[in-house]
C-alpha positions in Angstrom: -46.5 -25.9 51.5 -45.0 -23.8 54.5 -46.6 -24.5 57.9 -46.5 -20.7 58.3 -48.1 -20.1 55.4 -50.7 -22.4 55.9 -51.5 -21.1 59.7 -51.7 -17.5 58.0 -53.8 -18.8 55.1 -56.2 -20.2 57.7 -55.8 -17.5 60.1 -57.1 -15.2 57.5 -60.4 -16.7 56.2 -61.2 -16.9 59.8 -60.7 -13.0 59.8 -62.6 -12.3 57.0 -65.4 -14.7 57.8 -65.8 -12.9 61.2 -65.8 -9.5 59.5 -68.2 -9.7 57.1 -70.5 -11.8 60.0 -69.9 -8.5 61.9 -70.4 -6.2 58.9 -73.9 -7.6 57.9 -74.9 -7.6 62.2 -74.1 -4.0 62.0 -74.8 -3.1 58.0 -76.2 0.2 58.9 -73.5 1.5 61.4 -71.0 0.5 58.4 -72.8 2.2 55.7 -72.7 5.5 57.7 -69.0 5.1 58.4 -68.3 4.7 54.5 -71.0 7.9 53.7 -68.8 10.0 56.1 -65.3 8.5 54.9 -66.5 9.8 51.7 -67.6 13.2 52.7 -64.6 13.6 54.5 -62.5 12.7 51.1 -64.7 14.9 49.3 -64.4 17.7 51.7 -60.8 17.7 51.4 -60.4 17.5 48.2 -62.4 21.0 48.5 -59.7 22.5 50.8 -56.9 21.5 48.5 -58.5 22.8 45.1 -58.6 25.9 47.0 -55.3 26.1 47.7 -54.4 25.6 44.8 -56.7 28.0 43.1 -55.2 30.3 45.7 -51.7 29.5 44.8 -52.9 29.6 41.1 -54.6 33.0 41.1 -51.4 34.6 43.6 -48.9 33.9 41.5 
């Protein structure tokens, strides 16, 4: 096995240990920050079905 890869390996259960240590310290922060990722995904998926509605209907 590659030193590198090993050090990366290693490196990133660290990373993901930390994160989900911080995630569950901060669960309802995080949960707020996914509900408005996903009303800004749904919101503009509303703006480009009416564009294309737009573009639909014009032509």
């Amino acid at each position: 096995m590659d030193k590198t890869g090993l050090a990366t390996l290693l490196v990133g259960i660290v990373l993901l240990i930390v994160g989900i240590i911080l995630m569950w310290y901060w669960l309802p922060e995080v949960i707020a920050v996914v509900l408005g990722a996903i009303g800004i995904i749904l919101a503009l998926a509303g703006v480009a079905g009416i564009v294309l509605g737009y573009l639909m209907i014009k032509e």
